[in-house]
C-alpha positions in Angstrom: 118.4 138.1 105.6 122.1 137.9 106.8 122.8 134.5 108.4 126.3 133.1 109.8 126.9 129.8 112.0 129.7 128.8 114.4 129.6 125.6 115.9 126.3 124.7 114.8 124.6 128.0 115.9 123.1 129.9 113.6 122.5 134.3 114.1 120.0 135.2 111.5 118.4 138.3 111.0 114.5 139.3 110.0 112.1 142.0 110.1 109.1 140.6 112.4 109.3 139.8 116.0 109.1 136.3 117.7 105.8 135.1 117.9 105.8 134.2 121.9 107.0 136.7 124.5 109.5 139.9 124.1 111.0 140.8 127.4 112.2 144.8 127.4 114.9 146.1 129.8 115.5 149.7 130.8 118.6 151.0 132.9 119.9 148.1 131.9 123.5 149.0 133.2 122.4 148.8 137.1 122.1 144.9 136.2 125.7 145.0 135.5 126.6 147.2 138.2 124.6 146.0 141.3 126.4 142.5 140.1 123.1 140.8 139.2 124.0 137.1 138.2 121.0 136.6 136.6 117.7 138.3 135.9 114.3 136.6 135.4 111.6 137.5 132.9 108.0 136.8 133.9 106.5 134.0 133.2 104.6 133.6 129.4 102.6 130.5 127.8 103.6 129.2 124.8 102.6 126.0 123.1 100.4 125.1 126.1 103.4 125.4 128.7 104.2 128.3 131.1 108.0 129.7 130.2 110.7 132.4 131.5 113.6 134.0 129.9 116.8 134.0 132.2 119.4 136.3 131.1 123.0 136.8 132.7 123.7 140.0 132.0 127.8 139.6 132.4 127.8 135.7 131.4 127.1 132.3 133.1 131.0 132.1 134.2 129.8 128.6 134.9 129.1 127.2 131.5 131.7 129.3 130.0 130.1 132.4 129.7 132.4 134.9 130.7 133.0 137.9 128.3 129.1 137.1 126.7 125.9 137.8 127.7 124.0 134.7 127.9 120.3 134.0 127.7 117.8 130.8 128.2 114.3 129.4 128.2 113.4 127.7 131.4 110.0 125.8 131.5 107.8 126.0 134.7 104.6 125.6 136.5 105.4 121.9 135.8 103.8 120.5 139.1 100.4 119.7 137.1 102.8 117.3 134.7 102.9 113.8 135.2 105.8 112.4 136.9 108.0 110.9 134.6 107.0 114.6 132.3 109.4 115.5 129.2 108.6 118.4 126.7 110.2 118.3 123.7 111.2 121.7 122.3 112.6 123.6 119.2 113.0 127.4 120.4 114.4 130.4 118.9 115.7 133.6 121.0 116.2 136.8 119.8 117.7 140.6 120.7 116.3 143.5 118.8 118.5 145.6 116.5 116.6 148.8 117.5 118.6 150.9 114.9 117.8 148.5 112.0 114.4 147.4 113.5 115.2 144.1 113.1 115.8 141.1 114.9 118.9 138.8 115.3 117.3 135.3 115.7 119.5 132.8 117.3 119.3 128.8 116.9 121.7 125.6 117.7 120.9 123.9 114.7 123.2 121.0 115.7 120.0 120.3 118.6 117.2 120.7 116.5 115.1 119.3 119.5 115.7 120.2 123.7 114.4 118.3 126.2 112.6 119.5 129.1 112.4 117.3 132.5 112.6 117.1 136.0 116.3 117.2 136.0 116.9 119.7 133.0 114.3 122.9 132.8 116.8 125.3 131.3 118.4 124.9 128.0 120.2 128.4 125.5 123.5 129.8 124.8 125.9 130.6 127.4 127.9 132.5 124.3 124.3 134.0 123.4 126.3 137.6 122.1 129.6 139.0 123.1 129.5 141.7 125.7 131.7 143.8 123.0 128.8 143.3 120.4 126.5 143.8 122.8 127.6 146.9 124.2 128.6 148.9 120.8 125.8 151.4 120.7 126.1 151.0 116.9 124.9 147.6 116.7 121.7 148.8 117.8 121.3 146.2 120.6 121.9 148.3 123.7 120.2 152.3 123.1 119.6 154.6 125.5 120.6 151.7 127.9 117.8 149.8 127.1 117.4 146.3 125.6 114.4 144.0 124.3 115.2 140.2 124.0 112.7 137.3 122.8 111.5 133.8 122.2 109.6 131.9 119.9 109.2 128.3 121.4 107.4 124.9 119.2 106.4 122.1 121.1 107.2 119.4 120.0 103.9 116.9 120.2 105.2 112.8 121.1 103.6 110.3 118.5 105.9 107.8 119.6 104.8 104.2 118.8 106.0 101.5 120.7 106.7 98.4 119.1 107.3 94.7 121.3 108.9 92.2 119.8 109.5 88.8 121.5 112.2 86.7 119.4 112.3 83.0 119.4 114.2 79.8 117.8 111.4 77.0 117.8 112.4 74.7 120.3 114.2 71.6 117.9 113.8 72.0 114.5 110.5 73.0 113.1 109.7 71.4 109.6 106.7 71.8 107.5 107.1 68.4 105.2 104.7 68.0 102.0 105.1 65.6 99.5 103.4 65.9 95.9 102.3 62.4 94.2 101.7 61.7 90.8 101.9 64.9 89.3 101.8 64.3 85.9 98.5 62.4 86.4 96.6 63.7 89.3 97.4 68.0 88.7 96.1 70.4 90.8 97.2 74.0 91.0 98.2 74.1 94.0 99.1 71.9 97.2 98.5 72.0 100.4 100.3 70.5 103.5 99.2 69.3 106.9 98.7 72.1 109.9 101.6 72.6 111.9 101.4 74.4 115.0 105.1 76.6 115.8 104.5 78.7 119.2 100.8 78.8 119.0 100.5 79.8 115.5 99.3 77.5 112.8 100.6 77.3 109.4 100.4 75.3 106.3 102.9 75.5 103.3 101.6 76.4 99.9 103.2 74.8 96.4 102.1 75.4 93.5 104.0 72.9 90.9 103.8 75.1 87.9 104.1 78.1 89.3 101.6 81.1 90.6 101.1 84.6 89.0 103.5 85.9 86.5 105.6 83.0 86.8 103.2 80.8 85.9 104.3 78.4 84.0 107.8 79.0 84.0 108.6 78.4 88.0 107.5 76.0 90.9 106.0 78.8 93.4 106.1 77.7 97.4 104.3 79.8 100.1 104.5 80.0 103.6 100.5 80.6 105.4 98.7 81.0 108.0 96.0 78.9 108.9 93.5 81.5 110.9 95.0 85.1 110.3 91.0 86.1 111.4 92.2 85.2 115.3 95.1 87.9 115.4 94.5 91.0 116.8 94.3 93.7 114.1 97.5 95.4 113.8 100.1 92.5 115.0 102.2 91.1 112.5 104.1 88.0 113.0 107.5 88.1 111.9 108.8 84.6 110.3 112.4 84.1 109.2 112.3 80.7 107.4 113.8 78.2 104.8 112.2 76.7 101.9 113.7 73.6 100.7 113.1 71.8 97.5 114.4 68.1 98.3 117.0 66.4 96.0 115.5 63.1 96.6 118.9 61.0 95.1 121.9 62.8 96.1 120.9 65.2 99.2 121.4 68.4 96.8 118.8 70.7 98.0 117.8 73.8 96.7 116.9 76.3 99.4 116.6 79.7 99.9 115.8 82.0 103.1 113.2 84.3 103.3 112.1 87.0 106.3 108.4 88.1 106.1 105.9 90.0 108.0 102.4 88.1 108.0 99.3 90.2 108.9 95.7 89.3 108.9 95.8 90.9 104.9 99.2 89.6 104.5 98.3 86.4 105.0 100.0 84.2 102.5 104.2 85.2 101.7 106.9 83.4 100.3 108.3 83.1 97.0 106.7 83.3 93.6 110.3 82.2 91.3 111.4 79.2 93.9 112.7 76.7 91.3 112.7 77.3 87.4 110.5 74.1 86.1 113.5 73.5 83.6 115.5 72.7 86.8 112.7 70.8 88.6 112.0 68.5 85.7 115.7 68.0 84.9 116.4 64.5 86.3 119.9 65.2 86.7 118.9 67.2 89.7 116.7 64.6 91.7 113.9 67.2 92.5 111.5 65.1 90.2 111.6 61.3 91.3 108.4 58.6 90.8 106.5 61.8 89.5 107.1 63.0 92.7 108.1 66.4 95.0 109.1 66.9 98.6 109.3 70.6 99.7 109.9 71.5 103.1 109.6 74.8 104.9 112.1 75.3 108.4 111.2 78.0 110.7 114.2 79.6 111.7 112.9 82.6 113.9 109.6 83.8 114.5 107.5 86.6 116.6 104.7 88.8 117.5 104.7 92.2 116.7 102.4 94.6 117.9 
């Protein structure tokens, strides 16, 4: 298979014909000289839509055409669409070599998809093949003044998913406080805050002193959750940007970091596993630790509803 591309358009050749519609022209020269601007094929289905080939046998001089023969795909019977219709479309057209038996395949791979509407049926190559190429006999694409041109033409199907977001800053500054007493005496594996409410969604925050999973042991853990992930719909997520802050209860020399998470009814419970290394929390240089005591905070810095 020879292949070359200008501009983005690709001439290929092959040895079996499109798989949609061939469209054969005999006496082919009265189109040129009766001065036919254009010439219509009849209508074929393809893909579930009704199509034509339009050729111009000396060029569309309008789209810079002149000196070419130039050839398109123009949907129709589109009155049984909806309204605000769009087709979505990767075609191929092709001239028969009728020397060679073969055919030369022509693509803009630069638009891998056209678009059909209301305002655009037409789309295919003003430059489709020089009237010089065209005309040599021994290119094989005008014999015995006849011609065969074609079209091969993939719908492309829409699975487009639309996603809403609503964005929004809490109004004031939204704080989940929770204070851990007596830790040394009175351990538990984890703690739990009060319920906060932010926009209709409630929420506790999580801490586990000595750490959750594979840092057990080794790191305080602190977790954002929500409170009744059953009551949202099935697929919407909840998108939280947020602070965790572990409170430096002498000198006001918080450790923080900022996390952005997608809760869903499976996903439930997010945050971070490695928040503060114990050897850093019990270090009483640092203030996290004070009366055998912890304050951590969570501030909700964005939040919405996907779905």
């Amino acid at each position: 298979m020879d292949v070359s591309q200008v501009h983005g358009i690709t001439r290929t050749t092959r040895g079996h014909p499109p798989s949609h519609y061939l469209f054969k022209i005999e006496s082919f020269s009265l189109l040129v000289e009766e001065r036919v601007e254009k010439y219509k094929s009849k209508t074929f289905e393809a893909a579930g839509h009704q199509w034509r080939l339009v050729l111009y046998p000396t060029g569309n001089k309008k789209s810079n055409g002149s000196d070419y023969i130039s050839l398109y795909l123009e949907i129709k019977k589109t009155a049984n669409l909806s309204l605000d219709w769009e087709v979505n479309v990767d075609f191929k057209l092709f001239v028969f070599d009728q020397i060679r038996n073969q055919y030369l395949v022509i693509k803009d791979m630069d638009v891998p998809v056209w678009r059909f509407f209301e305002m655009k049926t037409e789309w295919g190559f003003s430059q489709f093949l020089s009237q010089k190429t065209f005309n040599d006999a021994a290119n094989g694409y005008l014999v015995d003044d006849c011609c065969i041109f074609g079209a091969e033409v993939l719908v492309i199907q829409r699975t487009l998913k639309l996603e809403k977001a609503v964005l929004k800053k809490p109004c004031g500054r939204k704080i989940i406080t929770l204070k851990m007493d007596n830790l040394s005496r009175l351990y538990q594996e984890f703690y739990r805050s009060a319920v906060v409410s932010i926009d209709d969604i409630k929420w506790y925050l999580r801490v586990y002193p000595k750490g959750h999973s594979i840092y057990k042991d080794t790191h305080l853990s602190a977790f954002l959750e929500l409170v009744e992930p059953n009551t949202l719909p099935l697929k919407c997520e909840v998108y939280v940007k947020f602070k965790l802050r572990l409170m430096d209860q002498i000198k006001s020399n918080h450790s923080e970091m900022i996390g952005e998470r997608r809760f869903t009814v499976s996903l439930a419970c997010r945050g971070f596993h490695n928040f503060v290394a114990l050897e850093t929390l019990y270090d009483s240089s640092n203030g996290y630790m004070v009366k055998d005591s912890l304050i951590v905070e969570a501030e909700f810095l964005l939040v919405s509803k996907v779905g």
